[in-house]
C-alpha positions as CSV (number, residue, x, y, z in Angstrom):
1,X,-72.2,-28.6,54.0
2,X,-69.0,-28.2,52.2
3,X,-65.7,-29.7,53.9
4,X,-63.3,-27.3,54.7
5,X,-59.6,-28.4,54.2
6,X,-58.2,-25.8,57.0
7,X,-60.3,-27.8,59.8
8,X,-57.4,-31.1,61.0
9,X,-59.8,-34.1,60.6
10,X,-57.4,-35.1,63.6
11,X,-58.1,-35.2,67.5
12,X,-57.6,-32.1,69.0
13,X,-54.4,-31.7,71.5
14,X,-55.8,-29.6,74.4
15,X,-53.2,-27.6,75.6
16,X,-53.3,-25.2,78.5
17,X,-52.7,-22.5,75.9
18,X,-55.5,-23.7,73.5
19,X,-58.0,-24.1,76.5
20,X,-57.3,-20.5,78.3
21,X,-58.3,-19.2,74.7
22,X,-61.2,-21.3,74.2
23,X,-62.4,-20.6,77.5
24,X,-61.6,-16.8,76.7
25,X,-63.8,-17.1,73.8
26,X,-67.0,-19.1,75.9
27,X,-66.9,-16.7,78.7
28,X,-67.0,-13.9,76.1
29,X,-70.6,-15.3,74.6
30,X,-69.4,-17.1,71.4
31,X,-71.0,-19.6,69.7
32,X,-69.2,-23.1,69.4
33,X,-69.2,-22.0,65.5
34,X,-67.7,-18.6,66.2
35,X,-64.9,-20.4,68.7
36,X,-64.4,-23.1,66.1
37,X,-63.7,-21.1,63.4
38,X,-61.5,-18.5,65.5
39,X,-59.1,-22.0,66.9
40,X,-59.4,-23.3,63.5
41,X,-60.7,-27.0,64.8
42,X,-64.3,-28.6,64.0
43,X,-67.2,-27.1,66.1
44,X,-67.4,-31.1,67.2
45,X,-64.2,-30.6,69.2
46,X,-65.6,-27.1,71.0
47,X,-69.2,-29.4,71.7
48,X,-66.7,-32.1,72.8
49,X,-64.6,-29.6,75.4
50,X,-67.8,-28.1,76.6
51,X,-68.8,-30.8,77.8
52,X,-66.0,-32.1,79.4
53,X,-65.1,-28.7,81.5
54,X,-69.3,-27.9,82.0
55,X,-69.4,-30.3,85.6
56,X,-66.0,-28.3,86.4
57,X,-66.9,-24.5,85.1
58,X,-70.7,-24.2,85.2
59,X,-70.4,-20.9,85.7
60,X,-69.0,-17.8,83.5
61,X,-67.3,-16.7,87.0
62,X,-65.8,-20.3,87.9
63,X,-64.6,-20.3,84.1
64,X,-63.4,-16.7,84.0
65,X,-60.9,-18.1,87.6
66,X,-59.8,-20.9,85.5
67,X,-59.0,-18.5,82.5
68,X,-56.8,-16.0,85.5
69,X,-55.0,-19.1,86.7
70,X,-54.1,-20.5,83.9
71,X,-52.4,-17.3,82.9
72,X,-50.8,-16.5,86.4
C-alpha cells in the first residue's frame, strides 16, 4: 500500500460541518474507503467515527435526524 501525501497524518477535527457530511455519505451506503477518500482523511478516522456515533445512530433513520438537525 502506497502512502498517499494528500491524506493529514494528523487527528482529525470533527466539526459539525465535517460530520453532517460524513454521516450524509454513511446513510447513503458508502464504504469507509469511498467516504475517506471523498473527506480526504484516512479510512482509520471514518472506522474511528463510526464507532464512536454507532451506540448514538444505529440506525440509517436515527442518523438521517441527526444529519436534518444539524443542518436546521
Amino acid at each position: 500500500m502506497m502512502h498517499n501525501p494528500a491524506i493529514s497524518p494528523l487527528p482529525v477535527l470533527w466539526t459539525n460541518e465535517l460530520i453532517v457530511h460524513f454521516a450524509g455519505l454513511w446513510v447513503s451506503g458508502r464504504t469507509t474507503s469511498e467516504i475517506a477518500k471523498a473527506l480526504n482523511i484516512s479510512r482509520s478516522a471514518v472506522v474511528g467515527k463510526v464507532k464512536s456515533l454507532r451506540p448514538e445512530y444505529a440506525t440509517a433513520s436515527q442518523m438521517h435526524r441527526y444529519v436534518e438537525n444539524a443542518q436546521a
